[in-house]
C-alpha positions in Angstrom: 0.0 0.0 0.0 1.4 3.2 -1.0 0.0 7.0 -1.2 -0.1 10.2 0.4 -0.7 11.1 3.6 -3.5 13.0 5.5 -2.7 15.8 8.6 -3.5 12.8 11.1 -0.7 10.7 9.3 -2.9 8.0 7.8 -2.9 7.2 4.1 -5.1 9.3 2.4 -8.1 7.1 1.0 -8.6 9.4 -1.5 -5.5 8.8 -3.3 -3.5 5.7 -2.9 -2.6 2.8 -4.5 -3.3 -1.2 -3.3 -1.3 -4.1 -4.6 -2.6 -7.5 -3.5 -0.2 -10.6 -4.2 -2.4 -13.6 -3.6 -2.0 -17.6 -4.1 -5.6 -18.9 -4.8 -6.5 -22.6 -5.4 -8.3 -22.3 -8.3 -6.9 -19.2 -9.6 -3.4 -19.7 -8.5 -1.0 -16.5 -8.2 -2.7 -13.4 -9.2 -1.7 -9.9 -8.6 -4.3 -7.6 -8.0 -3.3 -3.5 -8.8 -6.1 -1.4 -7.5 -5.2 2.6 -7.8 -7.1 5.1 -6.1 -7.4 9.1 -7.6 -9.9 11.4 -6.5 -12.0 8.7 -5.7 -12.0 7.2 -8.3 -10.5 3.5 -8.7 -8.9 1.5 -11.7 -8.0 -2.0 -10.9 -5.8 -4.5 -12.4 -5.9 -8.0 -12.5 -3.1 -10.0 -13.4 -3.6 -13.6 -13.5 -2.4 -16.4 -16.5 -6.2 -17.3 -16.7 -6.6 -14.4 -18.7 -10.1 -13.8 -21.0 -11.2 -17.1 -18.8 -11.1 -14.4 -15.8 -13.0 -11.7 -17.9 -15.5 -13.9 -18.4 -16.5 -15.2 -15.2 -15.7 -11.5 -13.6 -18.1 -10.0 -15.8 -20.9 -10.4 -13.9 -19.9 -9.4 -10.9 -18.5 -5.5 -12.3 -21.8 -4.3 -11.9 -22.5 -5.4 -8.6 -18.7 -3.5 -7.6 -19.6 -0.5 -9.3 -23.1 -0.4 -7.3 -21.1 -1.1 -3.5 -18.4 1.2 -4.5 -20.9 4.3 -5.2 -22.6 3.8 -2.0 -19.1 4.7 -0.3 -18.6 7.4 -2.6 -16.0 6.0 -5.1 -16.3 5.6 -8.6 -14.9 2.8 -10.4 -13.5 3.7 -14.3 -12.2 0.3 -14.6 -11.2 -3.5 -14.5 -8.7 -4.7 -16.9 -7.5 -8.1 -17.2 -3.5 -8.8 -17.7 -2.3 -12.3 -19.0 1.5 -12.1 -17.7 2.4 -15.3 -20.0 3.5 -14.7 -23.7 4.8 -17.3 -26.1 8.2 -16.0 -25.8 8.6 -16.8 -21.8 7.8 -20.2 -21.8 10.6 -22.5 -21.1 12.3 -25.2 -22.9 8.9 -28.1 -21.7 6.5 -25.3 -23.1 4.9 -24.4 -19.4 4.3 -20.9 -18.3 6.8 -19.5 -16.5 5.0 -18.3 -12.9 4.8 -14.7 -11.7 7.7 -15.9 -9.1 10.0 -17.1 -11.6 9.6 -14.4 -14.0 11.2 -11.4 -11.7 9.8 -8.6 -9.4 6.6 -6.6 -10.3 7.7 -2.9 -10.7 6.2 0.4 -11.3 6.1 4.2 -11.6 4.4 6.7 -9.8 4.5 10.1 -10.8 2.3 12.7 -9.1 2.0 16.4 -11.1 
C-alpha cells in the first residue's frame, strides 16, 4: 500500500494505491493493482487465466460499481493482464509463474 498522507498521518483514502499478491487454489497467483485518484479507482488484474477471468468477472463488475458508489468511489475500470507470452515459456512449453519471472515494478508520478 502506497499513497499520500493525511494531517493525522494516515494514508489518504482518497489517493492511494493497493497491490494484493495472492496464491488462490483455483486461480493460482494473481496480482491484483487497484489505484485510487480522487476517488475514483482502476484495478488491475493479473492472473495467466486471462479472458477465462473476464468472463466469469463480468458479472460481478456491476455489482462493484453499485457497492463502491454507496461509499462514494467511482470505479473507471477493471482490466484483465495475461502475464504469460509465447516468448517466456521454457524449454517443456509451461508458463513460467509470476515468481520465476522477476519482481513486479512500477512508476508513480504525481504532477
Amino acid at each position: 500500500m502506497s499513497g499520500r498522507k493525511t494531517k493525522e498521518g494516515e494514508i489518504d483514502p482518497d489517493y492511494c494505491r493497493v497491490l494484493f499478491y495472492l496464491e488462490l487454489e483455483r486461480l493460482e497467483e494473481t496480482v491484483i493493482d487497484m489505484q485510487v485518484q480522487n476517488r475514483i479507482i482502476k484495478v488491475t488484474v493479473i492472473n495467466g487465466h486471462g479472458a477465462t477471468l473476464e468472463e466469469a468477472a463480468g458479472q460481478y463488475l456491476d455489482i462493484l460499481r453499485e457497492n463502491l458508489g454507496k461509499m462514494d468511489y467511482r470505479l473507471s475500470g477493471v482490466s484483465f493482464v495475461n502475464p504469460v507470452y509465447e516468448k517466456e515459456r521454457d524449454l517443456r512449453g509451461e508458463p513460467i509463474l509470476f515468481s520465476e519471472a522477476g519482481s513486479y515494478s512500477g512508476v508513480d508520478i504525481r504532477i
